[in-house]
C-alpha positions, 0 to 999 in steps of 0.5 A: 361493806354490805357486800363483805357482811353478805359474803360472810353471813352465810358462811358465819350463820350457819356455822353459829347455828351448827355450834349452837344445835351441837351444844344443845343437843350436848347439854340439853337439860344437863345441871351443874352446881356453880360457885355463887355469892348468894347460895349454891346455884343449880345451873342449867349448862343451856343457858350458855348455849346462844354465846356462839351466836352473839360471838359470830354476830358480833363478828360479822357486824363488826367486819366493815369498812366504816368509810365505805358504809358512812359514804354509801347509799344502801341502808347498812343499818336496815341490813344489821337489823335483817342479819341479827333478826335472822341470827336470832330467828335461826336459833329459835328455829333451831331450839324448837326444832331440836326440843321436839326431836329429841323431846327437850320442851325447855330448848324453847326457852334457849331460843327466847334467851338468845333473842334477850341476849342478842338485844342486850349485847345490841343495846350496848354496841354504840359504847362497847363498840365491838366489846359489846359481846361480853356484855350478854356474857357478863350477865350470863355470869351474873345470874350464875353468881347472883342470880339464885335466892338462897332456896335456890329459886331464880331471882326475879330479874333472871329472867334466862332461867325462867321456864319455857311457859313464862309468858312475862319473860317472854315478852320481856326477851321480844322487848330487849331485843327491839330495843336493840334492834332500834339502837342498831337502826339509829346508830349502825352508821355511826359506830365505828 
């Protein structure tokens, strides 16, 4: 199975990558006001600019042949990790590269989502299997509906909608993410 997820990965990363830099460059600092249970919700159109990443992650690291992998020799877990680590990294790169360009500072803060996202939707993996993608969506939707206090200032748990300079949220989206690379590394042979 290593072999199919290396001959996918790269025709899949960058096509993630290109819809991802597409949608921000779309959206960039673009606010929209959604339905919301607690007030009415100013909602930057980025913070669902990483769902085309966690989507053809998802994808790839669900396309296995579950008896070659349990079977085999090579460490398939240490390659998800090394994929989802460069899926992850690449829209960072990504976002970076972008807010300078086109002078956008909060594309940062899109990176360090989908580095959040992508270990939520990691940490949830052994029991959604490959529905775990909708997790990270699923809170996406939450902040949306939830998120807000009725100053329409975030909630402190909506760390997504954070600024770029929040260190806490920061730090926060590293942890998760780990997190989710350590569950991917204990139980990558065993989802199946």
């Amino acid at each position: 199975m290593w072999w199919l997820k290396a001959r996918r990965s790269p025709v899949m990363l960058p096509i993630a990558w290109a819809l991802y830099a597409g949608l921000l460059l779309a959206v960039q600092d673009s606010v929209v006001i959604l339905p919301s249970v607690i007030g009415a919700a100013d909602v930057v159109l980025s913070l669902f600019v990483p769902v085309p990443v966690l989507a053809l992650l998802m994808y790839c690291l669900e396309s296995r042949l579950r008896f070659a992998e349990i079977s085999g020799v090579r460490n398939v877990g240490a390659r998800d990790a090394a994929l989802s680590t460069t899926a992850a990294a690449g829209a960072l790169v990504l976002s970076t590269a972008i807010g300078m360009l086109v002078n956008f500072p909060d594309a940062v803060a899109v990176g360090r989502n989908t580095f959040f996202l992508v270990g939520i939707m990691l940490c949830a993996r052994p029991f959604c299997k490959d529905y775990a993608v909708m997790i990270p969506i699923a809170w996406l939707l939450s902040i949306v509906f939830l998120g807000f206090k009725k100053n329409r200032e975030p909630q402190a748990w909506a760390i997504n909608l954070e600024s770029t300079e929040s260190c806490v949220s920061a730090t926060i989206s590293l942890l998760v993410f780990l997190a989710g690379l350590f569950v991917q590394l204990l139980t990558s042979r065993r989802i199946s």
